[in-house]
C-alpha positions as CSV (number, residue, x, y, z in Angstrom):
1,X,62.2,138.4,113.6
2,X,64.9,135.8,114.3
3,X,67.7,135.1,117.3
4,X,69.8,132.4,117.8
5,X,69.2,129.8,121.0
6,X,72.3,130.0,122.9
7,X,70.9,128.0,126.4
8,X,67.9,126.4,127.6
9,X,66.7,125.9,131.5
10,X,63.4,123.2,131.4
11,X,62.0,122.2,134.9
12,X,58.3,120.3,134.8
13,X,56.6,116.8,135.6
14,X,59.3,113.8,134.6
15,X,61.2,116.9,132.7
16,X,63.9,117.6,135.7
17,X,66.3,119.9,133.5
18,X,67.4,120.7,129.2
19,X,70.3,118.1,129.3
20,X,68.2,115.0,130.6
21,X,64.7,115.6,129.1
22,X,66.0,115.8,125.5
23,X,65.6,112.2,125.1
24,X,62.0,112.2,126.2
25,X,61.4,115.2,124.1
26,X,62.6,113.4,120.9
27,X,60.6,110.1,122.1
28,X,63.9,108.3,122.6
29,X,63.0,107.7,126.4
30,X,59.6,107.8,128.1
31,X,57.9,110.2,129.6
32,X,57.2,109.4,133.0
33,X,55.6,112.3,135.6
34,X,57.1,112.2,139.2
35,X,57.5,114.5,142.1
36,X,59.0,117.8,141.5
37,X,61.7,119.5,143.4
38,X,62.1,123.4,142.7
39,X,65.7,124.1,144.4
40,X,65.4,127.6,146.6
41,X,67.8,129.7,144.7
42,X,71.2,129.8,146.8
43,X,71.5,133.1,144.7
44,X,69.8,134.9,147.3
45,X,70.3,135.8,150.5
46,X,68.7,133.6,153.4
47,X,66.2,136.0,154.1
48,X,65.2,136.6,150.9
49,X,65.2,133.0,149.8
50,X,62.7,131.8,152.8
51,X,59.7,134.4,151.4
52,X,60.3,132.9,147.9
53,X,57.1,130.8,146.5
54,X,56.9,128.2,143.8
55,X,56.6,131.0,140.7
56,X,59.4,132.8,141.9
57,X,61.6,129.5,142.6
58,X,60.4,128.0,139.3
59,X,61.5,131.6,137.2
60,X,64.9,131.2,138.6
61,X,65.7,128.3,138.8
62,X,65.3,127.6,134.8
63,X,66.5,131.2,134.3
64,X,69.7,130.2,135.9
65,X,69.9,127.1,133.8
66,X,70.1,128.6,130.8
67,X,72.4,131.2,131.6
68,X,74.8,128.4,132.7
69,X,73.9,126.5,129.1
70,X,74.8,129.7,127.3
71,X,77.9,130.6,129.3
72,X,76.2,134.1,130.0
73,X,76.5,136.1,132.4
74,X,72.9,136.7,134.1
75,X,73.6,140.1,135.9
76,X,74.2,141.3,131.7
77,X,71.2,140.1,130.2
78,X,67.7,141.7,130.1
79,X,64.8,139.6,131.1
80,X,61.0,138.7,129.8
81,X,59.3,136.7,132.5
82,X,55.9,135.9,131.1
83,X,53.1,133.6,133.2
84,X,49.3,132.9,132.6
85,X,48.8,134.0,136.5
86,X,51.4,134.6,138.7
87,X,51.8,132.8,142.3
88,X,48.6,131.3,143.4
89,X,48.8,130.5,146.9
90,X,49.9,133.9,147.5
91,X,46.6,135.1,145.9
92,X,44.8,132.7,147.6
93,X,45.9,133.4,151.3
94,X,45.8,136.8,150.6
95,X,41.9,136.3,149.6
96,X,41.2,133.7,152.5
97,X,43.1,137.2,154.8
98,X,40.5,139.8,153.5
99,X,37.8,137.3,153.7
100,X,38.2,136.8,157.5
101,X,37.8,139.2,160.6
102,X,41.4,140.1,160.6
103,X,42.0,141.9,157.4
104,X,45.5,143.2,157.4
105,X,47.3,141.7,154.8
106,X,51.4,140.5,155.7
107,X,53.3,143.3,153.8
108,X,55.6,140.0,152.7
109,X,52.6,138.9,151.0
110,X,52.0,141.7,149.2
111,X,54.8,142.4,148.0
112,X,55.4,138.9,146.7
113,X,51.9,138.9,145.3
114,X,52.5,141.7,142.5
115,X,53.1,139.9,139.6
116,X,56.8,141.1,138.3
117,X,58.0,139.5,141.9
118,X,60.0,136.8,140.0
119,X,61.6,139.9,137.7
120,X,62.4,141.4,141.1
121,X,63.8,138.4,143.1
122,X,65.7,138.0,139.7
123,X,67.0,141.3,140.2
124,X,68.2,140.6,143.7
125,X,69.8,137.3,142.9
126,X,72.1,138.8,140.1
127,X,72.4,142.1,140.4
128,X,71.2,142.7,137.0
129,X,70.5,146.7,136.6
130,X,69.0,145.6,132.7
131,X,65.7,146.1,131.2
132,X,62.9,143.7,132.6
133,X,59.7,143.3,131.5
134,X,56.8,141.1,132.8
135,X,53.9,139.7,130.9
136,X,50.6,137.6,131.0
137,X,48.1,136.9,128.6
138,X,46.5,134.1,129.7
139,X,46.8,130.6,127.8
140,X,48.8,132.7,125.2
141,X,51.2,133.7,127.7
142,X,54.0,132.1,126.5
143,X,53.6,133.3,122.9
144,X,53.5,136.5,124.2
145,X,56.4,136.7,125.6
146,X,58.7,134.8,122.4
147,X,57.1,137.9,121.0
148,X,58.8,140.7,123.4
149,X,61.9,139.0,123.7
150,X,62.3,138.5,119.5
151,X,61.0,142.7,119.5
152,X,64.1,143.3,122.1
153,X,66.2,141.3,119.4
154,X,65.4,143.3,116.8
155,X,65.4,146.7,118.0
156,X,68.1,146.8,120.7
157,X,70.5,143.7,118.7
158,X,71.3,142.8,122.6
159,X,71.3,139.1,124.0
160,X,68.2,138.5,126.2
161,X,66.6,135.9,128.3
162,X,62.8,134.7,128.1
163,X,61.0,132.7,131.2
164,X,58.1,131.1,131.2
165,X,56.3,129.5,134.3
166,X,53.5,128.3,135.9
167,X,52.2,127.0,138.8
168,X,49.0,125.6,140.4
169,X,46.3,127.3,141.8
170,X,45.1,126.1,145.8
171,X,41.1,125.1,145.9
172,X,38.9,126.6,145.6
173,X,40.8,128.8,142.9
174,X,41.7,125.3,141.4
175,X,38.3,124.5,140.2
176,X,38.2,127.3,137.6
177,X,41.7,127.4,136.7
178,X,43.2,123.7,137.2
179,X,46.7,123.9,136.3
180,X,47.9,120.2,137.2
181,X,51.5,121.2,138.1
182,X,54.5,123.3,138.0
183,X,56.4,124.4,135.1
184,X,58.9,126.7,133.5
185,X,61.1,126.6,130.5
186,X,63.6,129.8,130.0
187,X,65.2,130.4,126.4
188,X,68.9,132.6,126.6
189,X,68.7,134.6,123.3
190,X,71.3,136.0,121.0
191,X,71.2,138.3,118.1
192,X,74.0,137.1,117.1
193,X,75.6,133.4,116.1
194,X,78.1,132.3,119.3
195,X,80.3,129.4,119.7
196,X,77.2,128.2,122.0
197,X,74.3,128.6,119.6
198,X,72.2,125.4,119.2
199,X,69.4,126.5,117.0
200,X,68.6,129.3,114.8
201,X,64.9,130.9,115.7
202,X,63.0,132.8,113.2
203,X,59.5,134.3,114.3
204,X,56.3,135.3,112.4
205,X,52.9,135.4,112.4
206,X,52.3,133.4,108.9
207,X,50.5,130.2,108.7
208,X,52.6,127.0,109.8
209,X,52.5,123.8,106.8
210,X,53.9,121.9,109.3
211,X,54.5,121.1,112.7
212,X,56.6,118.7,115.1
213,X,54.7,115.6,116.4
214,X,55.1,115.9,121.0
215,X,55.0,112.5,122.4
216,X,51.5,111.9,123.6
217,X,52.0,112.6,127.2
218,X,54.0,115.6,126.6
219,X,51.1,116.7,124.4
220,X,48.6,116.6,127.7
221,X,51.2,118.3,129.4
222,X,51.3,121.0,126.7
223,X,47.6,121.3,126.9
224,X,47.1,121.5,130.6
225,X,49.6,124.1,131.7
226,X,50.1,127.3,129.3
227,X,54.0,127.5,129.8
228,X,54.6,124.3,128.5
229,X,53.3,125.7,124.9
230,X,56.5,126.0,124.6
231,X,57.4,122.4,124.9
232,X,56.9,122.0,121.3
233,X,59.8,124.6,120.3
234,X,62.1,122.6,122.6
235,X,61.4,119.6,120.6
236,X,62.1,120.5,118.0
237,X,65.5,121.8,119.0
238,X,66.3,118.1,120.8
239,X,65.3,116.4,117.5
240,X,67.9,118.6,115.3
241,X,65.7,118.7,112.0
242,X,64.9,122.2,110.9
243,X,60.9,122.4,111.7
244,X,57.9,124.9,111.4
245,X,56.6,125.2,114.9
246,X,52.8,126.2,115.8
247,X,53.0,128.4,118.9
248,X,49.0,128.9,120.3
249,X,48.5,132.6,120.4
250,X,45.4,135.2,120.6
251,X,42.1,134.7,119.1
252,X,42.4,131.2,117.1
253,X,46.0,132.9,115.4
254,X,49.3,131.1,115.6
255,X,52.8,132.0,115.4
256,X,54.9,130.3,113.2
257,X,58.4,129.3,114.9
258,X,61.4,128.3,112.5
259,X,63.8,126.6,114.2
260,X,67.1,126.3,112.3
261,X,69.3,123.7,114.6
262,X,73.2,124.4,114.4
């Protein structure tokens, strides 16, 4: 399966957006983890926008960013949204809620604890009326979802956008699943070569010979939070050299990630 990389939206640790991590992801600047600061999405309406949580913040925010990298417009596109677990303090207040006297749950909290609520506040913020699907599969989440989104490639031969996020869990939820910080990377997908295609992506499930070298502190980053799986892909976009990339998927397997840069 192949498409062609048209934009890319990054938001994590020290990785603030596409256009100023490439040096780090190439090892031409260092790495250096800060504070993050996930915008509220002025795409929404006020209301709307004060009920958002991190996962849905996080989804659009590098959604829009590489929609405005590939000049496309977001309201056209279909969407994969793929995370290992969804918004975590709303699963946690919602537990701490039944686990107490007063058991009625806030309908806001439920509605923003289903786990396609980024796909829906996406919705909202665009207008898009286009296909959306919504996916987990635990550390292999991300895999999972360069999966769907090539499939959409191939069979429908329209241009598609692929998020990826995660976010951290609240103790004591923490303890058995202790994702360090936020992250999300999106990927705007063509089927086709544009004037704003930056790499060439071919997908399959063979055995990878090679594979690009992260900068150490990206590689714990990579290893602690299952969307940045992807970080390696973006790599080796910002380097430029055509590469074989591992992506981590089910039982032991990996995918095998060409990336052609243009």
């Amino acid at each position: 399966m192949k498409a062609f990389v048209d934009g890319i939206g990054l938001l994590g640790p020290g990785l603030p957006d596409w256009s100023a991590s490439r040096a780090i992801l190439t090892g031409a600047a260092p790495h250096v983890a800060g504070p993050m600061t996930i915008p509220a999405s002025d795409w929404l309406p006020p209301a709307e926008r004060r009920r958002t949580g991190v996962s849905v913040r996080l989804a659009l925010a590098v959604g829009r960013e590489a929609c405005e990298h590939a000049r496309m417009e977001p309201r056209s596109l279909a969407t994969v949204f793929t995370s290992s677990g969804g918004d975590g303090d709303n699963q946690h207040t919602i537990c701490e809620t039944l686990a107490s006297e007063a058991r009625e749950v806030s309908p806001t909290r439920f509605h923003n604890s289903v786990h396609n609520a980024p796909a829906g506040y996406w919705g909202v913020a665009t207008g898009s009326m286009e296909s959306s699907t919504t996916l987990s599969a635990f550390d292999w989440s991300f895999a999972a979802g360069l999966i769907e989104a090539l499939t959409w490639i191939a069979f429908e031969r329209q241009p598609i956008l692929l998020a990826a996020y995660d976010a951290p869990y609240p103790e004591p939820l923490r303890a058995f699943r202790p994702i360090p910080s936020p992250f999300g990377l999106a990927l705007a997908l063509n089927p086709t070569r544009s004037d704003r295609s930056i790499a060439e992506l071919a997908l399959d499930f063979a055995s990878v010979t090679s594979d690009v070298g992260l900068p150490q502190e990206l590689m714990r980053l990579r290893d602690a939070i299952p969307a940045a799986r992807g970080l390696p892909l973006l790599c080796a976009i910002a380097r430029g050299d055509r590469t074989d990339v591992a992506v981590e998927y089910l039982d032991g397997r990996s995918l095998r990630a060409t990336v052609t840069p243009l």
